[in-house]
C-alpha positions in Angstrom: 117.8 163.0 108.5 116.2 160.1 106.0 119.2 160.4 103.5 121.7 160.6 106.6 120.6 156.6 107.8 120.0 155.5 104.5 123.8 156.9 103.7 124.8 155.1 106.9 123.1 151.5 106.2 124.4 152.0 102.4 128.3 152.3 104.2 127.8 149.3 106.6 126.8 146.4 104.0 130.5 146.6 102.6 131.6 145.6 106.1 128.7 143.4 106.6 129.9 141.5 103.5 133.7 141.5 104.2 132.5 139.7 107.5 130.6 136.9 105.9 133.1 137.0 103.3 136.0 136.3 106.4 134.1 133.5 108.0 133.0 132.3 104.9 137.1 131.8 104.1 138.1 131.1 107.3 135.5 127.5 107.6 137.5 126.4 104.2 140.6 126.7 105.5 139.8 125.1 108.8 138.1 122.3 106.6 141.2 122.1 104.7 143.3 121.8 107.6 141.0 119.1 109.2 141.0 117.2 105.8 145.1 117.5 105.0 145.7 116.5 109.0 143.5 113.5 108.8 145.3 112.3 105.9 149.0 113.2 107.1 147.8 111.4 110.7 146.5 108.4 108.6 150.1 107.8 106.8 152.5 109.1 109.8 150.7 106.5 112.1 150.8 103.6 109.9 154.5 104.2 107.7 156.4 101.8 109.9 153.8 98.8 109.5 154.6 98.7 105.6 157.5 96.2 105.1 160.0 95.0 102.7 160.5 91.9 101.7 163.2 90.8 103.6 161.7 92.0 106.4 159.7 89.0 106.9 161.6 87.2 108.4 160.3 89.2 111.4 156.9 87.8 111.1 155.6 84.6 112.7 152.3 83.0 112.6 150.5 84.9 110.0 147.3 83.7 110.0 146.7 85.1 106.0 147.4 87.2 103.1 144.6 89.8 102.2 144.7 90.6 98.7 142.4 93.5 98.4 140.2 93.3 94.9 140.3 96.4 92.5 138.3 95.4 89.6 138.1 93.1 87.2 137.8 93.3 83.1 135.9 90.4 82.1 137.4 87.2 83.3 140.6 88.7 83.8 141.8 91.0 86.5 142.5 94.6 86.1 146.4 95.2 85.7 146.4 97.0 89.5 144.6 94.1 90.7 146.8 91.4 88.7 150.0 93.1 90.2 148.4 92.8 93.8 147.4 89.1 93.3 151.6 88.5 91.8 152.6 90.3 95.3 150.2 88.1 97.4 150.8 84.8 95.4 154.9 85.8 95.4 154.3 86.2 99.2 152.2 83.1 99.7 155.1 80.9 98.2 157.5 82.6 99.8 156.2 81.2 103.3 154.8 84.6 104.6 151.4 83.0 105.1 149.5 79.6 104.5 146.7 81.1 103.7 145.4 84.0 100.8 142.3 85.7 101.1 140.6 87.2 98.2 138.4 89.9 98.9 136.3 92.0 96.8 133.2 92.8 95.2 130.7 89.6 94.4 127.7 91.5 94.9 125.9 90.5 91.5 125.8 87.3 89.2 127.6 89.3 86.3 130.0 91.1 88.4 133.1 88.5 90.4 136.0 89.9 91.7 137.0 86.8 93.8 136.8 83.9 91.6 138.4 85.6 89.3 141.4 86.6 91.7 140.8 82.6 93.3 141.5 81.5 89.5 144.3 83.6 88.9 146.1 81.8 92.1 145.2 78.8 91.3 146.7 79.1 87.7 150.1 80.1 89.5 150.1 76.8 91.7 148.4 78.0 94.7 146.2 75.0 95.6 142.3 75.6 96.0 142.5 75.0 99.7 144.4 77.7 101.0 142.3 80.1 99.2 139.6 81.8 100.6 137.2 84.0 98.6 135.3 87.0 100.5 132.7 87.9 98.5 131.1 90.4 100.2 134.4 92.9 100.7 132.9 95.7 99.1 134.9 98.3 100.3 138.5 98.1 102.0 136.5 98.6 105.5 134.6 96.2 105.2 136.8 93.6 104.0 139.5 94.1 107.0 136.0 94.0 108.9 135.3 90.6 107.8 138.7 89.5 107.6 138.5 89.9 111.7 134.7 88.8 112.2 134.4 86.7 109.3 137.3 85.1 108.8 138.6 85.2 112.3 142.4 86.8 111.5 144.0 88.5 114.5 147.3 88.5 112.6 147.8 89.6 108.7 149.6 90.6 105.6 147.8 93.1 103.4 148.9 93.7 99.7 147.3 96.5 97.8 149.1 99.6 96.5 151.4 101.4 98.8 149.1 104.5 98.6 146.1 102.3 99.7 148.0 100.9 102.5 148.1 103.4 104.9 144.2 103.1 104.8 143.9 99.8 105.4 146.1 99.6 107.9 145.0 102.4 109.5 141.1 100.8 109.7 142.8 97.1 111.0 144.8 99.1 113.8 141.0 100.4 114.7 139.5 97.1 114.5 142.1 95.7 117.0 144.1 93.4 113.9 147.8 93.2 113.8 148.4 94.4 110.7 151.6 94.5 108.4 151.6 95.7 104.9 153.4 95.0 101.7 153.2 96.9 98.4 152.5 95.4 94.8 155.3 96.7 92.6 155.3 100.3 92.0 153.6 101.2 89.1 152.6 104.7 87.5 148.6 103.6 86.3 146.4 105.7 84.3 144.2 107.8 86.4 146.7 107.5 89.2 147.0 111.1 90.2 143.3 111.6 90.4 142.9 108.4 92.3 145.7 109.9 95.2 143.2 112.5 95.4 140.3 110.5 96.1 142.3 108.8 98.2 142.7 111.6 100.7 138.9 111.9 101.0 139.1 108.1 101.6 141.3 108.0 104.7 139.0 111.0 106.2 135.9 108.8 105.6 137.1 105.8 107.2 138.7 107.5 109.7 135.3 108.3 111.1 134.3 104.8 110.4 136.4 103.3 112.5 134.9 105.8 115.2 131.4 104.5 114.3 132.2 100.7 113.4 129.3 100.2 111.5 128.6 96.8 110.6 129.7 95.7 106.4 126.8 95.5 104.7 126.8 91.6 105.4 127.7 89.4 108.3 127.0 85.9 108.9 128.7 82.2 110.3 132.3 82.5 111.4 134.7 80.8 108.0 137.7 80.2 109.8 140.7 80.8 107.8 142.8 78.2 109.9 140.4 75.9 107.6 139.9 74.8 104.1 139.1 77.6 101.3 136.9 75.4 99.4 134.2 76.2 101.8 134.3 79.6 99.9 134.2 77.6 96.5 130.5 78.8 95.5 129.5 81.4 93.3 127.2 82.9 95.5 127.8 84.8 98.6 127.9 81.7 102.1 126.7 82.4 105.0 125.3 85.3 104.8 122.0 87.2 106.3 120.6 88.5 103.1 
């Protein structure tokens, strides 16, 4: 009778196993699913906001350019964040906006995006003025999150890459900002098809974010960007609650 019940238990732990085994599969692929259909909601819902050139003509009363930072390499911006700041400067004499604003990553003395990218414009004939330097946009939600709290834009352009578009569109729809986009020349960059995959996870982080709205990491006075961008001149971060 003992070897019958240990012959049985010996014959269920296959099944046992398949089970685990079965749910075990089943959670990725419903993971998968989740992750994929986040991402292909993010793009689908945010394709027709990325414009041509010509197209805008369509716009009125764009209250500024947002030139998303992506690195710099000592004083001189990385070539994807170069070809952004040609798009937004290309833009910005063109008549889209009267107004650029820089944001990115000025978070320690020997690390700044945005005078760097402020330098860049100004080298190209954009006067100091209608520059405006973020320099707390450490990440792309926070620095549409400023450009609305901050900065106090209800309407913009936003130049990054057209893969990073769809993100940031997608977080200024969320954050109640009309939103257009328009993408810095197409270029294949080294590292790009590894960045397109981190870029998926991306959109499914901020796309809870935008649930949450958690505040950027700093807030502070309103800078109008209606103003004058030498307010933002500084080195160190204005206005801010450290």
């Amino acid at each position: 009778m003992k070897k019958e019940v240990e012959e049985t238990k010996i014959a269920k732990r296959p099944k046992r196993w398949f089970k685990i085994m079965f749910l075990f599969v089943m959670l990725i692929l419903v993971g998968l699913f989740l992750v994929f259909g986040i991402n292909y909601y993010v793009k689908a819902s945010t394709k027709n906001q990325i414009l041509e050139e010509q197209e805008l003509d369509t716009l009125q009363d764009i209250d500024c350019i947002l030139v998303l930072g992506a690195g710099v390499r000592g004083e001189s911006p990385s070539p994807m964040l170069r070809d952004r700041l040609e798009k937004g400067i290309e833009l910005y004499q063109m008549g889209a906006s009267p107004k650029l604003l820089m944001s990115g990553d000025h978070g320690r003395k020997n690390y700044d995006e945005v005078n760097i990218m402020k330098n860049y414009a100004m080298d190209n004939g954009v006067p100091s003025e209608d520059i405006f330097m973020d320099h707390a946009g450490f990440s792309t939600y926070e620095s549409v999150y400023r450009a609305k709290e901050i900065f106090k834009a209800k309407k913009i352009i936003i130049v990054t890459q057209e893969y990073h578009l769809y993100r940031a569109l997608y977080i200024a729809n969320q954050l109640g900002i009309k939103a257009y986009g328009i993408p810095a020349k197409k270029i294949s960059y080294s590292g790009q098809s590894m960045r397109e995959l981190r870029e998926i996870l991306a959109r499914n982080k901020d796309f809870i974010n935008v649930m949450i709205k958690p505040k950027p990491t700093y807030l502070g006075e309103a800078i109008p960007v209606s103003g004058d961008g030498n307010v933002t001149n500084d080195q160190e971060i204005k206005n801010e609650a450290l």
